[in-house]
C-alpha positions in Angstrom: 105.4 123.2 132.7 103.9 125.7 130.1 102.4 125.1 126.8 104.0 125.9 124.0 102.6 129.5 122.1 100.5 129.1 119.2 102.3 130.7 116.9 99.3 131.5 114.7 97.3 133.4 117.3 99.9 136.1 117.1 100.1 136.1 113.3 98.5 138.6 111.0 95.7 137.8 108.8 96.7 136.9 105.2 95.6 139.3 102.5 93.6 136.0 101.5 92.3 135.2 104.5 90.9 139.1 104.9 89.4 138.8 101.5 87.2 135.5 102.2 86.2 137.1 105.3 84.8 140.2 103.3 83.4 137.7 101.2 81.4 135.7 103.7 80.4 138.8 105.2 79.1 140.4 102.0 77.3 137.1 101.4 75.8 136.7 105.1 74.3 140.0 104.4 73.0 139.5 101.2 71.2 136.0 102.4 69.7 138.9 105.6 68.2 141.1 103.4 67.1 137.9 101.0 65.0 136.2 103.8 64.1 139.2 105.1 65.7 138.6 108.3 66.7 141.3 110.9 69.6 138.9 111.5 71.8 135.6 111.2 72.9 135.8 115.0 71.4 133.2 117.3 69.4 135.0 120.0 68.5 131.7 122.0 64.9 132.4 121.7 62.2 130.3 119.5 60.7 133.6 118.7 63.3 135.6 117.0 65.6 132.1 116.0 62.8 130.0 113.8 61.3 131.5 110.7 59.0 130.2 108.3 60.9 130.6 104.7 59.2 130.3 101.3 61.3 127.5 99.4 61.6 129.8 96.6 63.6 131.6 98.8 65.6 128.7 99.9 66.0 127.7 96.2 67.0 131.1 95.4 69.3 131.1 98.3 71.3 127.9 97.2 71.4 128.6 93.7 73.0 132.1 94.4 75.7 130.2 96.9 76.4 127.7 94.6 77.0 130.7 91.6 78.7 132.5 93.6 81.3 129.3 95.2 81.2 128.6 90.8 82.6 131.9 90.0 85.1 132.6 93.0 86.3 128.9 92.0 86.8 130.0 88.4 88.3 133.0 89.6 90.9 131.6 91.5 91.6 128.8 88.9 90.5 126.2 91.6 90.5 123.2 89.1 94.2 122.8 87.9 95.0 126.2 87.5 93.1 129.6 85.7 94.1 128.3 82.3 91.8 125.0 82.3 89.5 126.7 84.3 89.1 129.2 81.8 89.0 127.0 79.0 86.1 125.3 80.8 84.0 129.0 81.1 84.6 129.2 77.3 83.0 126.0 77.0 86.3 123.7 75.8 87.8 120.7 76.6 90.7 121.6 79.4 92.7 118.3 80.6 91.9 116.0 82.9 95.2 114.5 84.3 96.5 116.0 87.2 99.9 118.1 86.4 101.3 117.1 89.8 102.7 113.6 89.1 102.4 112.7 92.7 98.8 112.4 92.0 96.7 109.8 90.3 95.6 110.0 87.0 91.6 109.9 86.9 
């Protein structure tokens, strides 16, 4: 008997799903050129695979991921939708209950 087909393999790429993988790629090689590395691909050699890396760089690195996860989240309206998230950037009091009633109140 055959499998069934996964439907998704045959599916196109969501606009959404293009963009995050522009993202990630813009941010894979901006963390290159940050650690001054010739690249993020594993080439199964100690040599070229282990580097030694300033913690500034690290720190720099983490805080720019963090920033950068921040801001798409903001962008998106991530918590409860662009209005509260918003309101939050402007530095004011958004709500805190959940507008879906299916979910818990804090």
């Amino acid at each position: 008997m055959n499998a069934p087909q996964n439907s998704k393999k045959n599916a196109r790429p969501s606009l959404d799903g293009i963009s995050k993988q522009k993202s990630l790629e813009a941010e894979m090689e901006w963390a290159k050129v940050e650690l001054l590395l010739e690249t993020l691909d594993t080439r199964k050699s100690d040599s070229l695979d282990f580097h030694e890396i300033p913690v500034w760089s690290i720190r720099d690195l983490v805080r720019h991921a963090f920033e950068t996860g921040y801001h798409e989240g903001l962008h998106t309206g991530y918590r409860q939708g662009r209005s509260d998230a918003a309101r939050e950037a402007a530095g004011e009091e958004a709500p805190t209950s959940p507008r879906n009633p299916e979910l818990p109140a804090p």
